[in-house]
N, C-alpha and C positions, 0 to 999 in steps of 0.2 A: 442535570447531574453529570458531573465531566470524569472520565474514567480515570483522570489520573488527578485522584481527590481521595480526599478521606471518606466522603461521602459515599463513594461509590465500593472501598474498599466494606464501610458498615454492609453498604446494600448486600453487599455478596458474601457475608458473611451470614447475615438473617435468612436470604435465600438460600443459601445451602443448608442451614441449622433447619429451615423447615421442612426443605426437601427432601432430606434424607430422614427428616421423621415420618411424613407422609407417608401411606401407602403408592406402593410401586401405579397402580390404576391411576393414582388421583395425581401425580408429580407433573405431567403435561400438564394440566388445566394452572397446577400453581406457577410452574415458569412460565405460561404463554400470561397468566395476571402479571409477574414479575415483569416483563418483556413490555409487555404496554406499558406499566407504567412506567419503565426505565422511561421506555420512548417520549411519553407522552411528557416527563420530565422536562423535556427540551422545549416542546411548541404540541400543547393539546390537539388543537386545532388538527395539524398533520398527520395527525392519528387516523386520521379521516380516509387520508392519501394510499396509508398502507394496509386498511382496512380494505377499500373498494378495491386495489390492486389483487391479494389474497383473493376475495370473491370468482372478479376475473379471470386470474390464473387457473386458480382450483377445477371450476367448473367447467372451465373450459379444456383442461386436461379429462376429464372425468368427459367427456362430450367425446374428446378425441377418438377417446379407448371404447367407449360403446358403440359410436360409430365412426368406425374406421372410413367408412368409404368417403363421408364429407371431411374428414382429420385436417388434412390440407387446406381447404378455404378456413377452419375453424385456427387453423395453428397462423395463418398469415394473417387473419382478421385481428388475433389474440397481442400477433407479435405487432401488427401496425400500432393497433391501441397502447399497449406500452412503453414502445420507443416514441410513439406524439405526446405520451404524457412526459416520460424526459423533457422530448425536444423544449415543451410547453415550457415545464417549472426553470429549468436552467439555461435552456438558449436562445429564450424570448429576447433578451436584452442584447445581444452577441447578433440575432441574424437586425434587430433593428439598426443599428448603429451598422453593420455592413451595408444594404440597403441607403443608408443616407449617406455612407460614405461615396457608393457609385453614384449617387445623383448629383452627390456635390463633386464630383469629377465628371460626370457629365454633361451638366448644365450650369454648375457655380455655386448653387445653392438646393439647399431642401430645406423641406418642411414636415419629413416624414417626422411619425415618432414612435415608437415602441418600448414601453418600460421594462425596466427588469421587475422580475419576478422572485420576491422571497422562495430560495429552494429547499425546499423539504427534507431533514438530516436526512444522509444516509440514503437518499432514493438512488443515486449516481451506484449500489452498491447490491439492495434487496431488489430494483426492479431486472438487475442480471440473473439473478438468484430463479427470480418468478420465469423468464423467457426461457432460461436453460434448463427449468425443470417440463414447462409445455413441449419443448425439444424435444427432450427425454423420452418424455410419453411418448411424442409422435414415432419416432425411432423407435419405438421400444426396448429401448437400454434399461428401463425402469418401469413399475406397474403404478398408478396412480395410487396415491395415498387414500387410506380408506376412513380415514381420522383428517375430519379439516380441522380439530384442533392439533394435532402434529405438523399438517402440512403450514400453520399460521406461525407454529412455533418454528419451525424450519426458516421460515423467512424475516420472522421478526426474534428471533432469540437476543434476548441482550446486550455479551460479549461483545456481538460481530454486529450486529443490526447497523453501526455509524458508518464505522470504516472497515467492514469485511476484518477474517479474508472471505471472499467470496464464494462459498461453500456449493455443492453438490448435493441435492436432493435424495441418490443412491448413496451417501454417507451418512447421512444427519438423522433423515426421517426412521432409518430401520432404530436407531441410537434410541429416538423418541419415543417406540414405540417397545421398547425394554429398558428403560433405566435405573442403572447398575444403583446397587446401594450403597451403603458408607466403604470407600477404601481407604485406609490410611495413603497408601501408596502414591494416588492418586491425588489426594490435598497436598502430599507435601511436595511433590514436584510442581503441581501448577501452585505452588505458594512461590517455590526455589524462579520461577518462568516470570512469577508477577515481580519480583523483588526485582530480576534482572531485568524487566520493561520496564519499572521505574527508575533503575540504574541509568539505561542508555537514554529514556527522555529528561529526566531532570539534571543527571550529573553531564552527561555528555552534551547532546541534544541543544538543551535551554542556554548553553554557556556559548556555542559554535552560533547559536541564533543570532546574540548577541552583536559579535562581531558581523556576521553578515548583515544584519540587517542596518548595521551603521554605514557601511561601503554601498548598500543596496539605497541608503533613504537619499546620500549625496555621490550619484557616482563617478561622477565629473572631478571632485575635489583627490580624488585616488585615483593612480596610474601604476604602473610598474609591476614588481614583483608582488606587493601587495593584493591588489587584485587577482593576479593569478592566485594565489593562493587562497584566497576567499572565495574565486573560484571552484575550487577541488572541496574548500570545506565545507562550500555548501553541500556538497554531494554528499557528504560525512554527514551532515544535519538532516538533510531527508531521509536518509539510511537512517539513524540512530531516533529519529523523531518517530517514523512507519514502523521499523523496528521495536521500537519499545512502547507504541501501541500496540501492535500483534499480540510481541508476546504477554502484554498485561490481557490483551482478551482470550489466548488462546489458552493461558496460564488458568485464567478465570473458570472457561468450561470444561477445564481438566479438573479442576475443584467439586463443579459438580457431576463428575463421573464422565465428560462427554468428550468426545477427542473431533479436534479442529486440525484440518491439514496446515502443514507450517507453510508458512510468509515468505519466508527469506531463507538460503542455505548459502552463507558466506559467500554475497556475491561480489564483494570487492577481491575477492583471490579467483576469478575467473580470469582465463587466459583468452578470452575472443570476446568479443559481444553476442554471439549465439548463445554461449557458454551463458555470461550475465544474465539473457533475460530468461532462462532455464533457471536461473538463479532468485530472482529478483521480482517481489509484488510475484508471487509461484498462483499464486489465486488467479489473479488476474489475467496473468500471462497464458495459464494455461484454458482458463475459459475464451479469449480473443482467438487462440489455435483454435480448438472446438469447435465452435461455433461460426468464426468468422473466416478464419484461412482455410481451414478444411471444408467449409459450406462454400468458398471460393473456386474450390477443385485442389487446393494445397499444392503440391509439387506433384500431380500426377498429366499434369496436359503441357508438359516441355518447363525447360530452365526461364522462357524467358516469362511467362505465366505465372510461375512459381512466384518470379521475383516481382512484379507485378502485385502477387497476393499478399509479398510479403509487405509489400508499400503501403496499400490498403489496407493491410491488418493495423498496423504501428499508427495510419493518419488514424482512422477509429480507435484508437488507444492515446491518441494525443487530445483527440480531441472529447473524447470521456472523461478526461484529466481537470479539462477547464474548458470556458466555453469563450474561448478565446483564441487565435489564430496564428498566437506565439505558440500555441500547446500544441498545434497542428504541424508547426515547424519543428515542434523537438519529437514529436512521436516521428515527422520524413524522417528529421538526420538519423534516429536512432535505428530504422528502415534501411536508409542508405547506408549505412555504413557497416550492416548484415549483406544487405545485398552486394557490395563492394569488397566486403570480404570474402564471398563467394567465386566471385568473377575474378578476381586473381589469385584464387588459391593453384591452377595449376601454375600460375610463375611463382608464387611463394615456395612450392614443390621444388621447383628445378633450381630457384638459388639457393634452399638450404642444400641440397643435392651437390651443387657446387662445390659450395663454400667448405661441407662436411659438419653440418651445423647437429648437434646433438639436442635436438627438441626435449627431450629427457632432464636435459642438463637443468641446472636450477637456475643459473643468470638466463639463460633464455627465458625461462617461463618466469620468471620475473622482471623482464623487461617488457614481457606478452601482455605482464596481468599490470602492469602501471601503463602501460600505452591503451589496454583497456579500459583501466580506470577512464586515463583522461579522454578518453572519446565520450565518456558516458557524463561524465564533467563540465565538457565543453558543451553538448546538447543540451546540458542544463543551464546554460545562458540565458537560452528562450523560455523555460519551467516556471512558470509566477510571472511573468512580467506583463504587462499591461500594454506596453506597446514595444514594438520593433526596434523605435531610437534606442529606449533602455538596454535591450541587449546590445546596441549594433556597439554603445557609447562604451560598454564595460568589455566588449570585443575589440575595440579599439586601446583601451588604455591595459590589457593587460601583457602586454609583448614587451615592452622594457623591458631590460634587466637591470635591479637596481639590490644586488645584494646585499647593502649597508642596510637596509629596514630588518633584515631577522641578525642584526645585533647594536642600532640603536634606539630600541624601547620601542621601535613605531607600535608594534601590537597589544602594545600594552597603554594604547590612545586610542583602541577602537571599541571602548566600554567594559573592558573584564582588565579589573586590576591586575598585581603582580601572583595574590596567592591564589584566584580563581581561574587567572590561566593557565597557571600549573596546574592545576586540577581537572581542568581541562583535558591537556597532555595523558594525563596520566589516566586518565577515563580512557583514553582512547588508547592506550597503549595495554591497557585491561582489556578492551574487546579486541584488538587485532588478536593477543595471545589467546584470546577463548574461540575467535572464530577459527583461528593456526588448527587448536587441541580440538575444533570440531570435524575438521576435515581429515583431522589423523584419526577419525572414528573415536577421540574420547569422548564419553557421554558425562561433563560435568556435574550435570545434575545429579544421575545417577551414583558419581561418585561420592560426594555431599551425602548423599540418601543411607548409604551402606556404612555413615560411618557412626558412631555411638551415639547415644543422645546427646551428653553435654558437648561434643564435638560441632554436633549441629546445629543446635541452638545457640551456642557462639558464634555460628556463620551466621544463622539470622538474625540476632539480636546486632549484629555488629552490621549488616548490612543496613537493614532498618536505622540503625543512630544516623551512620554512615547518610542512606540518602537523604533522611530527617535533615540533619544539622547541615547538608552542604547541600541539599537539592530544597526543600521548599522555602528555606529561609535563606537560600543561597539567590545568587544574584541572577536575575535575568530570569527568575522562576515565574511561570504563567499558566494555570491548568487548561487554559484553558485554547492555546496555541498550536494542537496537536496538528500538523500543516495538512492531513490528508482526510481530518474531518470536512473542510470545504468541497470534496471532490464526492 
């Protein structure tokens, strides 16, 4: 059942219609039945995966807190088991072919073999979930869940179970174990949240795919400014594609009363790449700090440490991504070029200093957040590609300058006709100004909310035609393409 379907929208409609009739005791047991079968929708079988993982976790948390004095061999034993079962399902096929790669650099030939291994939705996502709530325990940041049907729901909830975001066990679980009853308030904002995820994946999203994936299947036949700019839109297409799954799942557990921290806070108007991944996959980013740079020693044992941990956080974040060694080079560069901006901020100090640069000023910080952009852009060279040549090849052909393609038709020969790419355009010139009106503190939705009924049932009924008539019968529509369900 693919979340961005009609299917999934009935699903979630039946599961709220029931759960808010339900007694408040009995709503756990009904979403963690919802939650499996969402899951089990995809591949039965893997049901299995996130069943024994639950177990594991659970009890082993619960082992932690009773006896503290072994907590430690129980939380390293807990965490080895989880991160091997990753390693197992997803980088079975990644470390084989490394392996035969050195032998055949070594010797001319191999005969090693290691196949890949079907990965199990959404494990890249709930076994984070499971390790940073045993954390928790062990720290005691949190008290162990005293309801393993809450703590099963916590990890396998619906919404977020595919592709996160990657939830906190001290947010969720207390959620589970009081769930709120019918709010108006509350349906129609995460209605307003779903509408606008299906906005950025079908109208924006699906249409930028397009074009990319035409310059991405031949990338030899394209040079110049072209590619640059397919370049940047990819970036646009993972933003608007992750985006507007988020907000369709987070929209989703606002519906039935439950609050999911946000994804994304308008991270293309950051002015640093610190800024961006403060910005950017918020779930994520902020469980890799947590867990990984802060379990490193973070920025407490000197700058060059620091930077060091920052390296090692970002290659674990590349390589979470994909299990591939292109993903390991775009989590460095996005590494290097925090740590790089680090190490010369006191010369960036002394030539604004200079110069009399007004950092306030607004052409600065708009030359800050497009040179950000494209740092964040250009690491996306390496984001999906399969091998090295691909990126090196579209590295290579994207430096020309060839300004006659944005005014004779070329882009409108990379598969989205003349009225789809306008449509396009103007999808994206809808989110720039909603993400602008986010960061000046307007609350959209909110405003929508307050305003009469036949007012806003005009906004939905017209948003609704709107992505209907131009997002699933529109061109380049695919439910089932959501890019960050593979990770």
């Amino acid at each position: 059942m693919q979340i961005c379907s009609m299917f999934f929208l009935i699903f979630l409609a039946v599961v709220a219609l029931v759960n808010y009739i339900l007694p408040q005791k009995i709503r756990p047991y009904w979403l963690l039945i919802a939650s499996f079968a969402f899951y089990a929708s995809y591949d039965a079988l893997y049901l299995i995966v996130i069943l024994i993982g639950i177990m594991i976790s659970y009890y082993a948390a619960r082992f932690i807190e009773n006896k503290p004095e072994n907590g430690k061999a129980v939380l390293v034993t807990t965490v080895v088991l989880l991160v091997a079962s990753l390693v197992y399902f997803k980088y079975t096929g990644m470390i084989g072919t490394t392996i035969r790669n050195i032998q055949e650099l070594a010797t001319g030939s191999s005969e090693f073999k290691l196949e890949s291994i079907i990965v199990p939705l959404g494990i890249s996502y709930y076994l984070l979930q499971m390790i940073g709530y045993v954390i928790d325990v062990y720290h005691k940041k949190i008290e162990t869940s005293k309801s393993l049907v809450n703590y099963a729901l916590f990890v396998s909830f619906f919404p977020t179970v595919v592709s996160g975001p990657i939830e906190r066990a001290g947010n969720m679980i207390p959620q589970y174990e009081k769930l709120p009853g019918f709010d108006e308030d509350n349906v129609r904002k995460g209605l307003l949240q779903i509408i606008w995820g299906f906005f950025l994946k079908m109208i924006v999203a699906d249409r930028i795919g397009v074009l990319v994936s035409t310059v991405n299947a031949n990338p030899s036949a394209y040079s110049g400014s072209v590619v640059f700019v397919i370049v940047l839109m990819y970036a646009v297409q993972i933003f608007t594609d992750f985006g507007g799954y988020s907000n369709i799942a987070i929209g989703s557990a606002r519906v039935l009363g439950i609050k999911v921290m946000d994804n994304f806070d308008s991270p293309f108007l950051s002015t640093s790449v610190a800024e961006f991944w403060r910005r950017w996959h918020i779930s994520l980013s902020t469980w890799f700090r947590d867990y990984i740079y802060i379990s490193l020693g973070g920025n407490r044992k000197g700058k060059a440490r620091k930077y060091i941990n920052i390296l090692i956080t970002f290659f674990a974040s590349g390589l979470w991504h994909g299990a591939a060694w292109t993903y390991a080079v775009w989590g460095l560069l996005n590494g290097a070029f925090q740590v790089i901006g680090m190490v010369l901020m006191p010369l960036r100090n002394k030539f604004v200093k200079i110069l009399h640069i007004d950092r306030k000023a607004f052409s600065h910080r708009l030359l800050k957040t497009a040179f950000t952009f494209f740092l964040f852009a250009f690491a996306l060279i390496f984001f999906g590609k399969d091998t090295f040549a691909q990126a090196i090849l579209i590295m290579k052909n994207m430096w020309k300058f060839t300004p006659w393609v944005f005014t004779d038709g070329t882009f409108y020969t990379l598969g989205l006709d003349r009225p789809n790419f306008n449509l396009m355009i103007v999808g994206l010139v809808i989110m720039v100004i909603a993400d602008i009106f986010k960061c000046k503190g307007c609350d959209i939705p909110g405003v929508i909310s307050r305003q009469s009924l036949w007012i806003r049932w005009c906004i939905y009924i017209g948003a609704l035609v709107l992505i209907s008539v131009c997002g699933v019968w529109g061109h380049g529509y695919d439910a089932t393409s959501f890019i960050y369900v593979q990770f």
